[in-house]
C-alpha positions as CSV (number, residue, x, y, z in Angstrom):
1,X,119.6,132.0,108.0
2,X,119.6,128.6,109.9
3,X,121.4,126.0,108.5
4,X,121.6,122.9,110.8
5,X,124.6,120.8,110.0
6,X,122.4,117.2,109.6
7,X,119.1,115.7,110.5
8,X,118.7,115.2,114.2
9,X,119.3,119.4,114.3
10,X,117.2,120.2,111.7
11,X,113.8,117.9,113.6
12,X,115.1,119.9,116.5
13,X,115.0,123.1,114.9
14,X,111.6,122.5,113.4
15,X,110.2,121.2,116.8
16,X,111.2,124.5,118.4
17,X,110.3,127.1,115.6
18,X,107.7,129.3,116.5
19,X,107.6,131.0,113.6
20,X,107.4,130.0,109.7
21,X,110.3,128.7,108.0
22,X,111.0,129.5,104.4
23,X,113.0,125.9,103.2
24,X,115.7,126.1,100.3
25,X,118.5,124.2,98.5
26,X,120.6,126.5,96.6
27,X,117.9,128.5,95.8
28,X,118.0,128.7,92.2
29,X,114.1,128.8,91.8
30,X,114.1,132.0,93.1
31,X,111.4,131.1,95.3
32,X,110.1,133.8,98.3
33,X,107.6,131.9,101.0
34,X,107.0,133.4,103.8
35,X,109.6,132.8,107.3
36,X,112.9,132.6,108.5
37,X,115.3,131.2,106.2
38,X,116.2,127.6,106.1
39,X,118.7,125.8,104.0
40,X,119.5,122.3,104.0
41,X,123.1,122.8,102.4
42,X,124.3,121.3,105.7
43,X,122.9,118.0,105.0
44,X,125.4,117.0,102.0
45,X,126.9,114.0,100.6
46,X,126.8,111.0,99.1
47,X,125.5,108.2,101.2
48,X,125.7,105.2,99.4
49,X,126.3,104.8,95.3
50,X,125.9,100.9,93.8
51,X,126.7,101.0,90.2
52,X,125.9,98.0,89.9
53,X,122.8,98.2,91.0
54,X,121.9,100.9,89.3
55,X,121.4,103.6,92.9
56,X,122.3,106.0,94.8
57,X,121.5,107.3,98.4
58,X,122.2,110.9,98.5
59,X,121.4,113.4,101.0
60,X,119.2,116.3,100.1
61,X,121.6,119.5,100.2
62,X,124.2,117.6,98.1
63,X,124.8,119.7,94.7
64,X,123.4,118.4,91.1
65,X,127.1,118.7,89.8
66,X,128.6,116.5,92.7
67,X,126.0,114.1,91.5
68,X,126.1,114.5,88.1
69,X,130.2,114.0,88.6
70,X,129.6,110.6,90.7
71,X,127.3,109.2,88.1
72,X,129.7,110.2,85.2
73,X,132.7,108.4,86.4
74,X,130.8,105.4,86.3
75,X,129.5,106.8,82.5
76,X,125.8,106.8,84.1
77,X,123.3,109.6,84.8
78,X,120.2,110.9,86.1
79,X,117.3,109.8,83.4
80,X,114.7,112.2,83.9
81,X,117.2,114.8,82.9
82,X,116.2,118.0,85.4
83,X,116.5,121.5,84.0
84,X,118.6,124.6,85.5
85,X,116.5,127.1,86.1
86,X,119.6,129.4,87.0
87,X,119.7,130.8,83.3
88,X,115.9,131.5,82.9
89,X,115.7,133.1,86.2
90,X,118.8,134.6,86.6
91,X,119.4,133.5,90.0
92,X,122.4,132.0,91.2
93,X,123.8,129.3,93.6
94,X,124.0,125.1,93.2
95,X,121.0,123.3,92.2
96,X,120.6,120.5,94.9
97,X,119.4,117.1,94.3
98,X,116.5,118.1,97.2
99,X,115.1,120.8,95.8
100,X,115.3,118.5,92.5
101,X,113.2,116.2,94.2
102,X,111.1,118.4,95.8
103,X,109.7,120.4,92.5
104,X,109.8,117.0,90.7
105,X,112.0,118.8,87.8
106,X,111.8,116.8,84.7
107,X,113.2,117.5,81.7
108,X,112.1,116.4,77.1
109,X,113.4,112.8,78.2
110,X,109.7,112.5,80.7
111,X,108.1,111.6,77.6
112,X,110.1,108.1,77.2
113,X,111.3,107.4,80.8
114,X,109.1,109.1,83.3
115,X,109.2,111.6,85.5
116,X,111.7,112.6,88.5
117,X,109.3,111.1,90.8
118,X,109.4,108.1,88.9
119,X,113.1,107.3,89.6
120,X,112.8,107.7,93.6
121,X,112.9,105.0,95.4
122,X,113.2,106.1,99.3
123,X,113.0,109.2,101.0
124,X,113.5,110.4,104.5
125,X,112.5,113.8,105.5
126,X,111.3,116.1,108.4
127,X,107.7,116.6,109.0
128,X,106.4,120.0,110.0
129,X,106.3,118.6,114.0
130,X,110.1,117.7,113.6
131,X,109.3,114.2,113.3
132,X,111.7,112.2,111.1
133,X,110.4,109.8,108.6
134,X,111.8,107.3,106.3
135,X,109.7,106.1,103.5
136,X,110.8,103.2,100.3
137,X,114.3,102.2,99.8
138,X,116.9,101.0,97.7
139,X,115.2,99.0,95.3
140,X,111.9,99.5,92.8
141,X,110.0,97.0,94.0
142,X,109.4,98.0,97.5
143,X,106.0,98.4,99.6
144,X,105.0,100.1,102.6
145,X,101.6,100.9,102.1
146,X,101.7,104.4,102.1
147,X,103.6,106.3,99.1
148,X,105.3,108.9,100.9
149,X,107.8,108.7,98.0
150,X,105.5,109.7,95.1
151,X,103.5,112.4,97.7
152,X,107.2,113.9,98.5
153,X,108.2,114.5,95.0
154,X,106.8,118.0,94.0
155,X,105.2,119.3,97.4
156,X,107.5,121.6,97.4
157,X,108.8,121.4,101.5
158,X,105.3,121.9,102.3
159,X,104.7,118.6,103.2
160,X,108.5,118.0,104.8
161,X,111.8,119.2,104.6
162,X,113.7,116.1,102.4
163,X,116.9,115.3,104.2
164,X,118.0,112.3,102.3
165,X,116.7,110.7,98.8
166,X,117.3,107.3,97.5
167,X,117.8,106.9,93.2
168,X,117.8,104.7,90.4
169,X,120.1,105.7,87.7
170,X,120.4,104.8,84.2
171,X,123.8,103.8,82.3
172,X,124.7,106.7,79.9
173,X,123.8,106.0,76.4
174,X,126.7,105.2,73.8
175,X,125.8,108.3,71.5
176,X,122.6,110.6,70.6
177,X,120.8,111.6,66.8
178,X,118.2,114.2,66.7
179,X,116.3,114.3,62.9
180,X,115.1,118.0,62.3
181,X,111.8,118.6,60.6
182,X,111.9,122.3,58.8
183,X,109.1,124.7,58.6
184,X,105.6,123.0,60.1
185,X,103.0,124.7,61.7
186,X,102.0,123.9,65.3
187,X,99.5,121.8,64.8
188,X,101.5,119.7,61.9
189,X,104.5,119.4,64.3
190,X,101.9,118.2,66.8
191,X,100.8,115.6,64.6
192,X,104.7,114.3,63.2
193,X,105.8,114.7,67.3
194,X,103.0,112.2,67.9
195,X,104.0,110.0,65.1
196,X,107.3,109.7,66.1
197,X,106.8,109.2,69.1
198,X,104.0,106.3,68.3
199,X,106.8,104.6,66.2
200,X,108.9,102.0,67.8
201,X,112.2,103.6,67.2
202,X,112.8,104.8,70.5
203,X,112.2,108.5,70.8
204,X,113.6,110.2,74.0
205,X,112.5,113.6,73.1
206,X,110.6,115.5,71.0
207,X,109.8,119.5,70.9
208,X,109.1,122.4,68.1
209,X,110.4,125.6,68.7
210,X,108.7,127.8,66.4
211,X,111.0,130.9,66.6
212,X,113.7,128.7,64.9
213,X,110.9,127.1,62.4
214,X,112.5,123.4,63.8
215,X,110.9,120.4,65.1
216,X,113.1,118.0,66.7
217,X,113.1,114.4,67.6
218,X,116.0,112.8,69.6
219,X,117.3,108.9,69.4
220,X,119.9,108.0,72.1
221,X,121.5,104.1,72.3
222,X,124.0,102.2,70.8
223,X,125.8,104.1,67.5
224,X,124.9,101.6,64.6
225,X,121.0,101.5,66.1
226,X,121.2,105.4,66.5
227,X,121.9,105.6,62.6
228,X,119.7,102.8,61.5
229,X,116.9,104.6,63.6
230,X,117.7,107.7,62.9
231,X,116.9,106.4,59.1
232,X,113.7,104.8,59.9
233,X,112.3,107.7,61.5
234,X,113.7,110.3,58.7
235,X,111.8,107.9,56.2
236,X,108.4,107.2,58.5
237,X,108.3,111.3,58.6
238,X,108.6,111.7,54.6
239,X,104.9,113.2,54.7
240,X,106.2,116.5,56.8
241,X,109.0,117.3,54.9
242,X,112.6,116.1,54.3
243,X,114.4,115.4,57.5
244,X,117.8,116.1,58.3
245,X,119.7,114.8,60.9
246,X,122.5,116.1,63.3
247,X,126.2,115.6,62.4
248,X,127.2,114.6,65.9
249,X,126.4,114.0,69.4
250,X,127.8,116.9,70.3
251,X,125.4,119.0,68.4
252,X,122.3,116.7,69.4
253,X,123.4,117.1,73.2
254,X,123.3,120.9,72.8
255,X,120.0,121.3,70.8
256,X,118.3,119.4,74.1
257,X,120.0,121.4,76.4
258,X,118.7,124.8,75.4
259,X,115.4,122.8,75.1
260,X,115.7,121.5,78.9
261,X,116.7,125.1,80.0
262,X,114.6,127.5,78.2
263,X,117.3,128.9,76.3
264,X,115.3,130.6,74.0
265,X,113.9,132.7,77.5
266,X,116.7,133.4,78.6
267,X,117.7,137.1,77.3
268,X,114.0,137.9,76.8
269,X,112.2,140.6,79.2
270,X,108.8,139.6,79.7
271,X,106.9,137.2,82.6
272,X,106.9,133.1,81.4
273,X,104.5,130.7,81.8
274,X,104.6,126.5,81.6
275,X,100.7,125.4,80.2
276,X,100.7,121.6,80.3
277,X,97.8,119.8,78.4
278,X,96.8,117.0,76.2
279,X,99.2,117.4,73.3
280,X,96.6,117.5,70.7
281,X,95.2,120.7,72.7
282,X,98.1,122.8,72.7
283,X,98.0,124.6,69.3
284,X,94.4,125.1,69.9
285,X,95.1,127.0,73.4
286,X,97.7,128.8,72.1
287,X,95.8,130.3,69.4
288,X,93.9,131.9,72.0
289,X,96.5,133.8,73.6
290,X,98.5,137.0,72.9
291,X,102.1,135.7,72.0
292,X,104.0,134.7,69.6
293,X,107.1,133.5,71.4
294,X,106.6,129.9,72.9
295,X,108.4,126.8,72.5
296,X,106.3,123.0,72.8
297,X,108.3,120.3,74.9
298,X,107.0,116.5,75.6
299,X,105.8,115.7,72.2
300,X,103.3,119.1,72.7
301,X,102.0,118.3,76.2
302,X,104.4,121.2,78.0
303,X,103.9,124.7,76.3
304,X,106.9,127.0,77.4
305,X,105.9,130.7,76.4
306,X,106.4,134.2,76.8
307,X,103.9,137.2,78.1
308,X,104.0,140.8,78.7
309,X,104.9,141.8,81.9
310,X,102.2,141.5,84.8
311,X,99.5,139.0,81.8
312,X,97.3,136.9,83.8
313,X,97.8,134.0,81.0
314,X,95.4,131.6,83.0
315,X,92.6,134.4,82.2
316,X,93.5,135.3,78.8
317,X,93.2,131.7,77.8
318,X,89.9,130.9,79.9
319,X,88.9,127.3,80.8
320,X,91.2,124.3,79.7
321,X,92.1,121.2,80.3
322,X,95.5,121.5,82.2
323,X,97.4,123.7,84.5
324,X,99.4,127.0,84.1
325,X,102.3,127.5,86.2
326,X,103.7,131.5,86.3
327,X,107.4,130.6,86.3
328,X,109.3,133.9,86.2
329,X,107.6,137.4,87.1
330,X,108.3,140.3,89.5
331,X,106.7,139.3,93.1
332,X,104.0,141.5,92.7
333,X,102.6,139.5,90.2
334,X,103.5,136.3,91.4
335,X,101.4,137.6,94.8
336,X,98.7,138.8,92.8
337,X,98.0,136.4,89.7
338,X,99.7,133.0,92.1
339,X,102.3,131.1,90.5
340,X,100.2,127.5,90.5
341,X,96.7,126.4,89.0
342,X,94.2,127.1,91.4
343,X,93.0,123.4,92.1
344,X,89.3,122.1,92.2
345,X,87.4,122.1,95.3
346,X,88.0,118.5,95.8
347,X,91.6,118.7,95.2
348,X,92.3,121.5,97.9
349,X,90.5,119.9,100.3
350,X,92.2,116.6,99.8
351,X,95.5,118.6,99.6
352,X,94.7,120.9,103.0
353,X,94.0,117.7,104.3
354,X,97.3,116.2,103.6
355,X,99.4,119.8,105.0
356,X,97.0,119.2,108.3
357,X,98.9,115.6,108.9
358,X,101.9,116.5,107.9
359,X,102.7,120.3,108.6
360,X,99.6,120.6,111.8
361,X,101.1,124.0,112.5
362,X,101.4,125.2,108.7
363,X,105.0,126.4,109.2
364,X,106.9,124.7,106.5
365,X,107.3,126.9,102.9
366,X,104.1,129.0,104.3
367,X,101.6,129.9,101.6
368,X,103.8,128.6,98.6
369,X,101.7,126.1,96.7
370,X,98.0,128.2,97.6
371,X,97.1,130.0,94.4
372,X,96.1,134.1,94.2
């Protein structure tokens, strides 16, 4: 495995590789492109962190818990909330804040704050001709002309190998509610998800997990606007039932994390899939396909779910609206279903085009992102 030990040997590496490399973090995604292995757990750190200022400069191998730690000694944290795929996956290793970047991981919070991409302010990173690029900076309201930023987060090191990322961060909120709806169907949940979420009380999450017959919508803030929310929202809801709410933060926090995680995967033996779509589409879409065990995220728009080994999901469901993403299976069928959407014409041409400017030799995380 090569492991260069910061960026000047990792371009050089690159430059002289004559064969594909194959980039990871802590490789926790369980991920197999084609090449010689190449991880970037040299490159660690913390570069710069401003409180203040609400950023951080970070560089790309540095663990999610030696970030996570910096940001809660200062009682702030990373807003778009990323999940650890460790548990789902059963793989093992440190999440790092570059292959956070890289796959764009977002957690139930997306729906009120954005996405991982959305908090990224600068990047620097090594092209597939070991050329080193920096791109944004430390502040939100910078322009370069090109995006590289927003093109970085989710290509996956196909586009460059991420050496150093710049953040903003939020401030930790005081304290956390989430009001439980019993007992809807899918497309009622839909519908009070929605609701809430349309209501200006300040939802940060909302999901139905039908195998424990809940629905669940969090508030986060201040304590006395927590409750007074919390209240509002029970009482807006009254239509789909009597709401309950959660007795402590404690108990709020862990609902969301088995939610962020796929929990409810975990221990399960079967391939899963993520379907994103138009939130009013999902019950719809899932009435076409054969399972029973699936779990809706971002107010309905992410469908988490559960298929017999070796299902081609995309097939069984036919033509949508959306995009299917084969998280976990054995690599057969990862090689033969594909573990991404296969994109439009226009899309894969714009996208080859992109690889052609930035990877000209196609050696970077060979074949990862091209569908079966």
């Amino acid at each position: 495995m090569l492991s260069p030990r910061n960026e000047d040997e990792l371009a050089e590496i690159v430059r002289s590789s004559q064969d594909p490399l194959a980039v990871q973090g802590g490789n926790t995604r369980g991920m197999a492109p084609e090449g010689i292995a190449l991880t970037v757990t040299g490159l660690s750190g913390i570069s710069l962190y401003e409180p203040g200022a609400l950023t951080m400069v970070v560089k790309a191998g540095t663990t999610l818990a030696e970030v996570n730690d910096a940001l809660q000694s200062e009682n702030q944290r990373l807003a778009f909330e990323p999940m650890d795929y460790r548990g789902l996956l059963g793989t093992d290793g440190e999440p790092t804040i570059g292959g956070v970047v890289a796959a764009n991981i977002s957690g139930p919070r997306r729906v009120a704050v954005g996405s991982c991409r959305d908090f990224v302010l600068g990047v620097r990173f090594v092209t597939g001709s070991g050329q080193i690029i920096k791109n944004g900076g430390r502040v939100m309201k910078n322009v370069t002309g090109y995006d590289l930023v927003k093109l970085m987060a989710g290509s996956r090191g196909t586009l460059g190998i991420l050496t150093e990322v710049s953040l903003k961060v939020l401030p930790q909120p005081e304290t956390e509610s989430t009001v439980i709806l019993h007992s809807l169907d899918d497309r009622t949940a839909v519908k009070a998800m929605s609701k809430a979420l349309g209501s200006p009380f300040e939802v940060t999450g909302a999901a139905c997990l039908p195998s424990r017959d809940i629905t669940v919508l969090r508030l986060e803030g201040f304590t006395e606007s927590v409750r007074y929310r919390s209240q509002r929202l029970a009482d807006l809801l009254t239509e789909f039932g009597n709401a309950e709410t959660t007795r402590n933060k404690e108990d709020s926090a862990e609902i969301w994390r088995g939610i962020c995680d796929a929990k409810s995967f975990h221990d399960h033996e079967g391939d899963v899939w993520r379907f994103s779509v138009k939130p009013s589409d999902g019950p719809n879409l899932t009435d076409r396909l054969e399972t029973t065990e699936l779990m809706y995220d971002w107010g309905g728009g992410l469908i988490w779910l559960k298929s017999g080994r070796g299902t081609n999901m995309r097939a069984q469901v036919g033509k949508f609206s959306g995009h299917a993403t084969l998280v976990r299976a054995d690599q057969e069928t990862r090689d033969r279903i594909g573990m991404f959407q296969p994109a439009l014409p226009s899309v894969a041409a714009l996208s080859d085009g992109l690889r052609a400017q930035f990877d000209p030799r196609g050696i970077l995380n060979a074949g990862l992102m091209t569908a079966a």
